[in-house]
ZATORMI-102205 format. One record per residue (C-alpha): residue number from 1; x, y, z. Coordinates in steps of 0.25 Angstrom, whole numbers, plus 5000, padded with zeros to 4 digits. Layout:
BEGIN
{NUM {X Y Z}}
...
This chain:
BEGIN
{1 {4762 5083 5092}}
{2 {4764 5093 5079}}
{3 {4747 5097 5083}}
{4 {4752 5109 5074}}
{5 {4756 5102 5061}}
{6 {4744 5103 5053}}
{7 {4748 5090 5043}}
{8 {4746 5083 5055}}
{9 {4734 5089 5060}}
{10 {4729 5087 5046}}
{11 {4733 5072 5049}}
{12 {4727 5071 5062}}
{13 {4714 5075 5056}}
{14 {4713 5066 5045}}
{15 {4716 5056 5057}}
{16 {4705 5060 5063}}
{17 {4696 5057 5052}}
{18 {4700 5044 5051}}
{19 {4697 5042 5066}}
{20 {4683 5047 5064}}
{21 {4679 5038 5052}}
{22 {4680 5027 5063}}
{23 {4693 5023 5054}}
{24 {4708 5019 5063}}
{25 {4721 5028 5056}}
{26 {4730 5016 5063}}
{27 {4724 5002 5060}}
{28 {4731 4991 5067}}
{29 {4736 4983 5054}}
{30 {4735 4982 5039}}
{31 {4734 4968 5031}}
{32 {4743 4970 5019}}
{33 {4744 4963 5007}}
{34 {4756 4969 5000}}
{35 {4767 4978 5000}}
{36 {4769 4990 4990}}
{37 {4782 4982 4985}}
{38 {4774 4968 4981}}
{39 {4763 4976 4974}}
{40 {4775 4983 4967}}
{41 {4781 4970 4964}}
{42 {4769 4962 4960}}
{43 {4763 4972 4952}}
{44 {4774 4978 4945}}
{45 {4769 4971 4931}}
{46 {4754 4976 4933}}
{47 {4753 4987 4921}}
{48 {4748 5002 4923}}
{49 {4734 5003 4923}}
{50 {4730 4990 4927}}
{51 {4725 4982 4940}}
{52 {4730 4969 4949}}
{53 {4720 4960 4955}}
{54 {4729 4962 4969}}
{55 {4722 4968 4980}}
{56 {4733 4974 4990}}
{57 {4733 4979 5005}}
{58 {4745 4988 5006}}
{59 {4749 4996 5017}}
{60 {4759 5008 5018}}
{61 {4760 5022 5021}}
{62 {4755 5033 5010}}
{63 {4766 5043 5005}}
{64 {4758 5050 4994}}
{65 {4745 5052 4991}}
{66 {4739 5058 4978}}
{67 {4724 5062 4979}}
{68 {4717 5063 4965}}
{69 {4702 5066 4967}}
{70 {4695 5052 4968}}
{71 {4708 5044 4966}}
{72 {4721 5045 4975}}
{73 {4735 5040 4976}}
{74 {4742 5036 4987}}
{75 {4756 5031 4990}}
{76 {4759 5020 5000}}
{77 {4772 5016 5003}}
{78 {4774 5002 5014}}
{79 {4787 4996 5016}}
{80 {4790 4989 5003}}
{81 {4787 5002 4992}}
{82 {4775 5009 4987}}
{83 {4762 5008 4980}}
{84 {4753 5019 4976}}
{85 {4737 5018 4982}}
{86 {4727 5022 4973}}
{87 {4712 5024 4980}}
{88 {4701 5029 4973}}
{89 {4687 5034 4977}}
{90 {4680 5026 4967}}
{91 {4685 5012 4975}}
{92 {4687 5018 4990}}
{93 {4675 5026 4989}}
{94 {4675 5041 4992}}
{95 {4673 5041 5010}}
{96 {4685 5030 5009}}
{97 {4692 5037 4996}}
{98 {4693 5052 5005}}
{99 {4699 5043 5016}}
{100 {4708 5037 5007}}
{101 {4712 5053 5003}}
{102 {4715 5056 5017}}
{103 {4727 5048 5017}}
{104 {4739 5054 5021}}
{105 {4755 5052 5017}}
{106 {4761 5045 5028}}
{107 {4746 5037 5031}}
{108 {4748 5022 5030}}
{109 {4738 5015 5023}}
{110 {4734 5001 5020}}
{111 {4725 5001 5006}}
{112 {4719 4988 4999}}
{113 {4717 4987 4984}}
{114 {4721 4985 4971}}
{115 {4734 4983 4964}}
{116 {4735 4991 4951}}
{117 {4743 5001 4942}}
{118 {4739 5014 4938}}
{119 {4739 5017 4924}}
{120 {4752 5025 4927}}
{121 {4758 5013 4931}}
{122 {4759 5015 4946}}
{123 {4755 5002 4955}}
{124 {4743 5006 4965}}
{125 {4734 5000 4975}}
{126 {4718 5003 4972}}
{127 {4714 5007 4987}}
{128 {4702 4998 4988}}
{129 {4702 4999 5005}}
{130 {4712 5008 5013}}
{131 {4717 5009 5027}}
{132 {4723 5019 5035}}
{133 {4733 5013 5042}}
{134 {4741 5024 5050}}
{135 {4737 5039 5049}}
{136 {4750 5048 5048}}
{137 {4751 5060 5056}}
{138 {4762 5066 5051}}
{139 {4765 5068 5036}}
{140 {4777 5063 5029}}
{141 {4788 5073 5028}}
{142 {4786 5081 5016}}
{143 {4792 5074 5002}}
{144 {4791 5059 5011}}
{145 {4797 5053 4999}}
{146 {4812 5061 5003}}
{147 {4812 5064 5016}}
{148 {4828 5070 5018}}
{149 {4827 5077 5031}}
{150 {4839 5070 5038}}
{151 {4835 5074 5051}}
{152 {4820 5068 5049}}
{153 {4826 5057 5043}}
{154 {4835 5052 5055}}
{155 {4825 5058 5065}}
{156 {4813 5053 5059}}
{157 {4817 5040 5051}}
{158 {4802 5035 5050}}
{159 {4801 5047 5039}}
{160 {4814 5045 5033}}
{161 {4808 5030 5032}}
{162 {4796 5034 5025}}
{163 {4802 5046 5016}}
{164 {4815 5039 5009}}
{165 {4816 5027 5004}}
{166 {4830 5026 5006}}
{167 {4830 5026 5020}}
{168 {4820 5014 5020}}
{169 {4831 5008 5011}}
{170 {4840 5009 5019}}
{171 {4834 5006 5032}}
{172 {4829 4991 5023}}
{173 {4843 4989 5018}}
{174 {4850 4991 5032}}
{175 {4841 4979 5037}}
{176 {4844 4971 5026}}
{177 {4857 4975 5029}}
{178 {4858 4968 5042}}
{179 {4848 4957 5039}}
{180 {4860 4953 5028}}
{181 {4871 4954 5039}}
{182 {4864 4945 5046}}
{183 {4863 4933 5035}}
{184 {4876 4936 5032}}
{185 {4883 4934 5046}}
{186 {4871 4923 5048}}
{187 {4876 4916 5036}}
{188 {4891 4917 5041}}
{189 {4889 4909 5054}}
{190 {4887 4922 5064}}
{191 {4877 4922 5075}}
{192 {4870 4933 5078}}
{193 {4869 4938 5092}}
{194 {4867 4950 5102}}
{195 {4877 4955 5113}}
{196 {4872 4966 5123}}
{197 {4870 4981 5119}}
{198 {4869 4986 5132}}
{199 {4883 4982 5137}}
{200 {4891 4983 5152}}
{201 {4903 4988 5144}}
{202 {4904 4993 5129}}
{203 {4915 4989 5120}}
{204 {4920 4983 5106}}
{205 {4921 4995 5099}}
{206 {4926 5010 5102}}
{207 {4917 5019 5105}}
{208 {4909 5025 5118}}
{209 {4896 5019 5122}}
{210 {4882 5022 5128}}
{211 {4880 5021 5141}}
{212 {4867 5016 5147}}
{213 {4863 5010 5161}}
{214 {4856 4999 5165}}
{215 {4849 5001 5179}}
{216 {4845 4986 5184}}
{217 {4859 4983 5182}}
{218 {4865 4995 5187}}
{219 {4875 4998 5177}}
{220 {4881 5007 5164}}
{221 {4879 4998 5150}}
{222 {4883 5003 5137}}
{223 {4878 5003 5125}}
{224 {4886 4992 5116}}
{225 {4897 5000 5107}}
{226 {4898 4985 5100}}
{227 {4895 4970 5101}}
{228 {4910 4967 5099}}
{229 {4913 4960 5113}}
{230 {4900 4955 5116}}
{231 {4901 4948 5103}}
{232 {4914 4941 5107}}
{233 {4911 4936 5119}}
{234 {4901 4927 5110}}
{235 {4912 4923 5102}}
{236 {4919 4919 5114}}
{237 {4907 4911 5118}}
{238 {4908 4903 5105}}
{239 {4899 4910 5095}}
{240 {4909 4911 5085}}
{241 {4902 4920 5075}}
{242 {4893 4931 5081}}
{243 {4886 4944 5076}}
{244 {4877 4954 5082}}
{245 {4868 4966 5076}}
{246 {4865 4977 5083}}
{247 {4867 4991 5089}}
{248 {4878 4996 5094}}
{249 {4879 5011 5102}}
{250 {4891 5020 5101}}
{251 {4892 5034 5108}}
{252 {4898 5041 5096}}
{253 {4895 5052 5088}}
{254 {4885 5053 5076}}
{255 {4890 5052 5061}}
{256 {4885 5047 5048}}
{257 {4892 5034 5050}}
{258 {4890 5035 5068}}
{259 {4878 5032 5076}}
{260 {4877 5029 5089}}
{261 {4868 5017 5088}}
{262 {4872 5008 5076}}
{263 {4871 4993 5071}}
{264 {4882 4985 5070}}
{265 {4884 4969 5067}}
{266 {4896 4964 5075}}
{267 {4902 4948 5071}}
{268 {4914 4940 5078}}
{269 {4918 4928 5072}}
{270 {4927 4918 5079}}
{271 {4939 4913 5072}}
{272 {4939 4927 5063}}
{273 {4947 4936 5062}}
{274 {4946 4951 5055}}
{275 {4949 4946 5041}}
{276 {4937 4936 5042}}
{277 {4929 4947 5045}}
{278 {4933 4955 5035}}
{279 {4929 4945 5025}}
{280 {4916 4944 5033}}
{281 {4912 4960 5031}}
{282 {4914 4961 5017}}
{283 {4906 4948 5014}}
{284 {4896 4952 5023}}
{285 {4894 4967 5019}}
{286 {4895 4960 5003}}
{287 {4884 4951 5007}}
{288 {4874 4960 5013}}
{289 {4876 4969 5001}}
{290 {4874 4961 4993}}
{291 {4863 4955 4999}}
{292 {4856 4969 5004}}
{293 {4859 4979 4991}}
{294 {4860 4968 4981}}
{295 {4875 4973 4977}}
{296 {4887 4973 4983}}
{297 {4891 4988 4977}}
{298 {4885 5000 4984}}
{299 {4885 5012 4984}}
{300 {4890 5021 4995}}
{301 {4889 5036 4993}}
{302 {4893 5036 4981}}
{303 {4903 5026 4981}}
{304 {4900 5010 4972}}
{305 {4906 5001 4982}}
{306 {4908 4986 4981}}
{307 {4906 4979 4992}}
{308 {4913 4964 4986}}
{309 {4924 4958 4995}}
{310 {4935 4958 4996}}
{311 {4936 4973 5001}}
{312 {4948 4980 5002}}
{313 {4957 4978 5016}}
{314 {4963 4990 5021}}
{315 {4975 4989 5034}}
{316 {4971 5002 5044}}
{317 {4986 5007 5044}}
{318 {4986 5006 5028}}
{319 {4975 5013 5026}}
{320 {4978 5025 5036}}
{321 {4993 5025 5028}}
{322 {4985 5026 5014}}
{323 {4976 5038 5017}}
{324 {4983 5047 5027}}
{325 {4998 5041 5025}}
{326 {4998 5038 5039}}
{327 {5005 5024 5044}}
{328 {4999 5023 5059}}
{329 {5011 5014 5062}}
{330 {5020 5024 5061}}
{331 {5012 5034 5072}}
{332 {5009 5026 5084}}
{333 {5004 5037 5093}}
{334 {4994 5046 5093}}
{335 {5004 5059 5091}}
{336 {5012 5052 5082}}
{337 {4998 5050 5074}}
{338 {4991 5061 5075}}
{339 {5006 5070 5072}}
{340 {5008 5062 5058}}
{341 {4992 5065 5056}}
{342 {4996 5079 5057}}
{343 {5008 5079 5049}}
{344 {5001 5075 5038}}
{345 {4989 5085 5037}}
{346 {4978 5073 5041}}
{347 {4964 5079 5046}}
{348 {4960 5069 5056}}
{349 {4952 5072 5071}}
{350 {4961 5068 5083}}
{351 {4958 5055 5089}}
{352 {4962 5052 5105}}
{353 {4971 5039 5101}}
{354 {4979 5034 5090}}
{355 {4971 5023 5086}}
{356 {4960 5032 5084}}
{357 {4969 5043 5077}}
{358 {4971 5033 5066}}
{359 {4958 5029 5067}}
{360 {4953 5043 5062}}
{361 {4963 5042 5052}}
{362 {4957 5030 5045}}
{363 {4944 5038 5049}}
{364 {4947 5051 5041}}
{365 {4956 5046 5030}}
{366 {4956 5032 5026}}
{367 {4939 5027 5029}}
{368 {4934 5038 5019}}
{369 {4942 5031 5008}}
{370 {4935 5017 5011}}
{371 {4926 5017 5001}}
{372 {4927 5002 4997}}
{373 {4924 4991 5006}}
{374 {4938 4992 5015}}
{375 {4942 4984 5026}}
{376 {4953 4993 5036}}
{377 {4960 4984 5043}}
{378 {4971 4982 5056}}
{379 {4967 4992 5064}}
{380 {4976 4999 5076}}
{381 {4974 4990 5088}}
{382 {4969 5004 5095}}
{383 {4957 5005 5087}}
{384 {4954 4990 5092}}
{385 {4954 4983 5103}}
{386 {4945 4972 5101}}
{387 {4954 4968 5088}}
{388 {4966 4958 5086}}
{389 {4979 4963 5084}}
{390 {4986 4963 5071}}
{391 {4998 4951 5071}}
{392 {5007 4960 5064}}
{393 {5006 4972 5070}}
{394 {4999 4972 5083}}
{395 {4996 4989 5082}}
{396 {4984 4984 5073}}
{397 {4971 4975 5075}}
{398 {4965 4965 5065}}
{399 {4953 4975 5062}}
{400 {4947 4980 5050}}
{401 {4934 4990 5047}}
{402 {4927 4989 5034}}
{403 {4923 5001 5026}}
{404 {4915 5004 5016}}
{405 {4911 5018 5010}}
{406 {4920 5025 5018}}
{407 {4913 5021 5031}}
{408 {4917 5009 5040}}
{409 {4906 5001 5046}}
{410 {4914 4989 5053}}
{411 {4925 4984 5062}}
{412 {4930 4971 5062}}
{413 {4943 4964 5070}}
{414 {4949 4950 5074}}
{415 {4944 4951 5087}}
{416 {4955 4953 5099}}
{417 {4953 4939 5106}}
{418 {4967 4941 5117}}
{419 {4960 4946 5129}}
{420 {4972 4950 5135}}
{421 {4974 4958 5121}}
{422 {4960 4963 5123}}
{423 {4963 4967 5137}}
{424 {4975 4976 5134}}
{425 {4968 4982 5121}}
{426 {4956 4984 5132}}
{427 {4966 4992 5141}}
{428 {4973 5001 5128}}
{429 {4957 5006 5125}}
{430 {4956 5011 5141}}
{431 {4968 5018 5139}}
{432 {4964 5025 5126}}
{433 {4952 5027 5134}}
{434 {4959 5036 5144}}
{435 {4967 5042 5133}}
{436 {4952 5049 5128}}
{437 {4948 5040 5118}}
{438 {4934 5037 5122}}
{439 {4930 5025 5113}}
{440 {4936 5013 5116}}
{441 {4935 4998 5122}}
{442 {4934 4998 5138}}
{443 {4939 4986 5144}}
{444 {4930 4974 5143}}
{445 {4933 4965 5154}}
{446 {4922 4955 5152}}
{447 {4925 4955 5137}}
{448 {4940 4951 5141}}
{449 {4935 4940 5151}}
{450 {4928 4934 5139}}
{451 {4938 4936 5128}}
{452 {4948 4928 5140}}
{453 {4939 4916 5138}}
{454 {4944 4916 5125}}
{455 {4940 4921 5111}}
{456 {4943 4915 5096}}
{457 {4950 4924 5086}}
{458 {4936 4933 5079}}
{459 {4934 4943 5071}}
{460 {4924 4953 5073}}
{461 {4916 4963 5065}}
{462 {4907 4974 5067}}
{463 {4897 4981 5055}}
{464 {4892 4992 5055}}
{465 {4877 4992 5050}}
{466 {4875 5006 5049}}
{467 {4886 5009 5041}}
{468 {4885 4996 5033}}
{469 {4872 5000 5031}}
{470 {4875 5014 5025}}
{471 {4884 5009 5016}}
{472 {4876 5000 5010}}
{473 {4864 5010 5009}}
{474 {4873 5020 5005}}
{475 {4869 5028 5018}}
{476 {4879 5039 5020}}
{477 {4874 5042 5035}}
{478 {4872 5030 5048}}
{479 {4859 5037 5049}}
{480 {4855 5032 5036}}
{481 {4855 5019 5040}}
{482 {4851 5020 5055}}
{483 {4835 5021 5056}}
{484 {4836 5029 5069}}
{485 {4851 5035 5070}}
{486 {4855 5043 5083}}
{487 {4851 5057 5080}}
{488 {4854 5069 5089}}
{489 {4841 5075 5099}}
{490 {4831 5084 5090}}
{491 {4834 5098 5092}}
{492 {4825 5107 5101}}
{493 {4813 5110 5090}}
{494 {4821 5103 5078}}
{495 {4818 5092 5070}}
């Protein structure tokens, strides 16, 4: 209970004292007029030294208080902005003016008055009538206004809230982010819808899952690694453009562009196929740029990028060649691969299977250098099992990944509709499995029996909005943009 930190004793106290004068420190509501940003808005013509003939109830909590004899300044900040509390003990009287003197930084407050501006040009409320509407017991950090601890700030995201105002951006631009997606994939004929997040088997992406356990039906469920299959058994159903929102749960490691819960938005849309979908990401990703930021150039540590379609499209093989000199048509097996690799001086962590060795070649050498929105496209059919084949050359899959900033934050294919395609492609993932590589697609049997039924030619696409989110913030860490990302146990006695 901290009964040893003296600031908070000191609080305590002052607590207390309220109590006595028969007054409540935490009132059940507040009726507010206006918001720190309309009187900033309304008032913004009123000239230094003069007075309004507005009366305003305002609400908020106070970050600074200046106390000057018989006059004091406050600070109170709500959810909009700022506007500075002036209370006198000529107008509050001195019993209620001492009270008004014991407020603390971090107290919230609700205070009626008049609108003015000082003669130094500042836009104040005369305290006519205060309230206290919530004593805090705990200060502020030290220097509220730049709160940088990283590990208070992650831990503790109420104080990074209240301390920079860059994380309150960013947390207001992520929802408006999502809000946009919405209208956009609205306005295109989607339907928004939900599939199950506890699931009987996971799948539709590579990774490994949590596990959980229901008890009344007596079985292991997993944690959904993504919405893909559920998604198209609706498009086998007859809803022939679907999207879902929501979170979705890989058992992986922690980076700044990996956490283990995370938001993505998944579509399919029948009669599609991945060039539709391309053209769909960069208009939509334009759209909610535009619509969110106000421009379509951002900035991304320290990098002006443009976000107008077209974008450029890049083939998987090609852009492999360009940056490492590598064709992967030419070394078809994992020795072959990682002895060429070798040969030419190429530093690049081993990987349990080919598709995944050239995988961490794009990784290493070629994702760094996508700066500019990028599409890579036709991918080796190893690296996806859910995707249509490649006409021409049946090694390779009709899938891309956008990028932008060096960082991908989607997926994308024409969707494998052959379910006896599906099944072989189901049966090369177990035996990767059993060859040690740990994330990939189990065998979905009820997935196959509805794909048997019958399923039109789709393309499908995933987003990222953690990752779109950081670029468009200029983020350069996940845990930017997550309110409450997955941090590891406090340490015995640390912070």
């Amino acid at each position: 209970m901290d009964a040893s930190n003296p600031l908070r004793e000191e609080r305590l106290r002052k607590l207390r004292q309220w109590q006595q004068r028969g007054i409540d420190p935490y009132p059940t509501r507040f009726a507010r007029t206006h918001l720190a940003e309309d009187l900033q808005k309304n008032f913004r013509d009123l000239p230094a030294g003069s007075e309004s003939t507005t009366h305003a109830r305002v609400a908020g909590r106070v970050t600074a208080r200046r106390v000057m004899g018989g006059a004091s300044f406050l600070d109170l900040r709500d959810g909009s902005g700022r506007i500075q509390l002036h209370g006198t003990a000529d107008i509050l009287g001195d019993e209620r003016y001492e009270l008004f003197t014991q407020i603390d930084i971090g107290d919230f407050l609700g205070v009626c008055g008049l609108v003015f501006r000082t003669k130094k040009g500042e836009l104040s409320v005369r305290v006519e009538e205060f309230t206290l509407l919530a004593k805090a017991l705990r200060p502020l950090p030290e220097k509220w206004h730049g709160l940088h601890d990283i590990e208070i700030r992650y831990r503790q995201r109420y104080l990074d809230l209240i301390a920079n105002e860059h994380a309150r951006r960013i947390a207001i631009t992520r929802s408006r982010i999502v809000s946009a997606m919405r209208r956009f994939l609205d306005a295109e004929g989607f339907l928004e819808v939900e599939t199950p997040i506890l699931q009987p088997l996971y799948g539709g992406a590579s990774a490994k899952p949590f596990t959980t356990y229901h008890n009344a039906l007596d079985t292991t469920l997993y944690l959904r690694i993504s919405d893909e299959l559920y998604l198209k058994r609706l498009i086998i159903g007859g809803l022939e453009k679907v999207y879902e929102i929501g979170k979705d749960f890989r058992n992986e490691g922690i980076s700044t562009k990996h956490n283990p819960e995370f938001t993505q938005m998944e579509c399919y849309w029948a009669y599609a196929d991945y060039n539709d979908m391309m053209a769909l990401t960069e208009r939509m990703i334009f759209q909610i740029a535009k619509e969110v930021l106000g421009s379509t150039r951002i900035l991304y540590q320290g990098q002006e990028i443009d976000l107008t379609p077209p974008w450029r499209r890049v083939g998987f093989r090609e852009a492999i060649v360009e940056h490492t000199g590598i064709d992967i048509e030419r070394y078809q097996t994992l020795s072959e691969l990682r002895a060429e690799i070798a040969r030419r001086n190429l530093t690049v962590d081993p990987q349990p299977t080919w598709g995944k060795q050239v995988d961490e070649l794009l990784k290493t050498y070629v994702e760094p250098k996508l700066i500019h929105p990028t599409f890579v496209l036709d991918y080796p059919i190893e690296l996806s099992p859910l995707a249509k084949k490649k006409r021409d050359n049946p090694r390779f899959v009709e899938r891309f990944e956008p990028f932008i900033g060096a960082m991908e934050f989607g997926n994308a294919f024409s969707e494998l509709n052959d379910p006896l395609d599906q099944r072989e492609r189901f049966l090369a993932q177990e035996a990767m499995h059993r060859a040690g590589d740990e994330e990939t697609q189990p065998l979905d049997e009820d997935f196959l029996t509805a794909l048997e039924y019958g399923m039109p030619p789709t393309g499908g696409l995933g987003i990222g909005i953690d990752r779109l989110t950081m670029i468009l913030t200029d983020a350069p860490s996940i845990r930017e943009v997550i309110l409450f990302p997955a941090l590891r146990p406090k340490s015995e006695g640390g912070a």
